[in-house]
C-alpha positions in Angstrom: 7.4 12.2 25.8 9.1 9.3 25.7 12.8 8.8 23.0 11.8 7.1 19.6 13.6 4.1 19.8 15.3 3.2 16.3 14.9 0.0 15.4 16.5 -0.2 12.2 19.9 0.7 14.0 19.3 -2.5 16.4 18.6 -4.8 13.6 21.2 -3.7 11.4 23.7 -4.7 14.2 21.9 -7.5 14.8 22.4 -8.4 11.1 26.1 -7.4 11.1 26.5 -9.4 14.2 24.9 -12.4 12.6 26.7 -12.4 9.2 30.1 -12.2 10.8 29.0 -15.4 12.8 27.7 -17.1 9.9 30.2 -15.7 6.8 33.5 -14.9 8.6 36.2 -14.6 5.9 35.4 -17.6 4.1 33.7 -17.4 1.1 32.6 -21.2 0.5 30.2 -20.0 3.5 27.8 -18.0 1.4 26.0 -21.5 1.0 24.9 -21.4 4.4 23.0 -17.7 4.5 19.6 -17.7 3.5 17.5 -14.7 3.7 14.3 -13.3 1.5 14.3 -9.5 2.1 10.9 -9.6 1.0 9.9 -12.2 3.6 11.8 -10.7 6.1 9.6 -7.2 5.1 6.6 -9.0 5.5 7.3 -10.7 8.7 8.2 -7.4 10.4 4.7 -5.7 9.1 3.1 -8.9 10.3 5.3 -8.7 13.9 3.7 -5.1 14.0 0.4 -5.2 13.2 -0.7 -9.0 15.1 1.4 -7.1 18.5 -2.0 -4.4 18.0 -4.6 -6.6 17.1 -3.9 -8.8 20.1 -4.0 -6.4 22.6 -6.9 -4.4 20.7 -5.8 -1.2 20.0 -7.4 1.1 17.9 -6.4 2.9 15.0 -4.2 0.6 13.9 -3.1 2.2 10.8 -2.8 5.5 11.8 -0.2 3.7 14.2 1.7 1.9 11.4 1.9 5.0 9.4 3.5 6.9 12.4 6.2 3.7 13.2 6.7 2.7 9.7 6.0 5.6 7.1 3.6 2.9 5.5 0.9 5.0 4.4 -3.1 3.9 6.2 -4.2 3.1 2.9 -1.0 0.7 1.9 -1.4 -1.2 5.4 -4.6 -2.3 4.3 -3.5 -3.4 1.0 -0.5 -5.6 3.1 -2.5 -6.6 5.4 -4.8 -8.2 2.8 -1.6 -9.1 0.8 0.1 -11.2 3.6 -2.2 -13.7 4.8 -0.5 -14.8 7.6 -0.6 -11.5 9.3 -3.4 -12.3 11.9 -6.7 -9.8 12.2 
């Protein structure tokens, strides 16, 4: 079987790296960050599921449950929560 590949490490680098670029020491830059952890939450659900649905795979769910820890019954509930996310 194949290494679980975590993500969470890669974007939280990616953040790091991306803050540093955008922040550097200066405070006066906070102005130019803008990020909605909520959003960001929902476009990564979204990212997820729509890569399943377009190549239709089954048990789609069960799947998100076993990548995310989001239980079968609360990806339902986001899915219908987050319109965007294609079906």
């Amino acid at each position: 079987m194949a290494e679980r590949i975590d993500l969470n490490a890669e974007v939280r680098e990616f953040l790091r790296m991306r803050v540093t670029q955008i922040l550097g020491e200066e405070q006066e830059n906070r102005g130019q960050l803008k990020l909605s952890i909520k959003e960001a939450g929902d476009d990564i659900f979204c990212l997820l599921y729509d890569y399943q649905v377009k190549r239709g795979w089954k048990q789609i769910a069960e799947s998100m449950a076993y990548m995310t820890g989001i239980e079968r019954g609360t990806t339902y509930k986001m899915r219908e929560r987050i319109r965007k996310c294609k079906r």
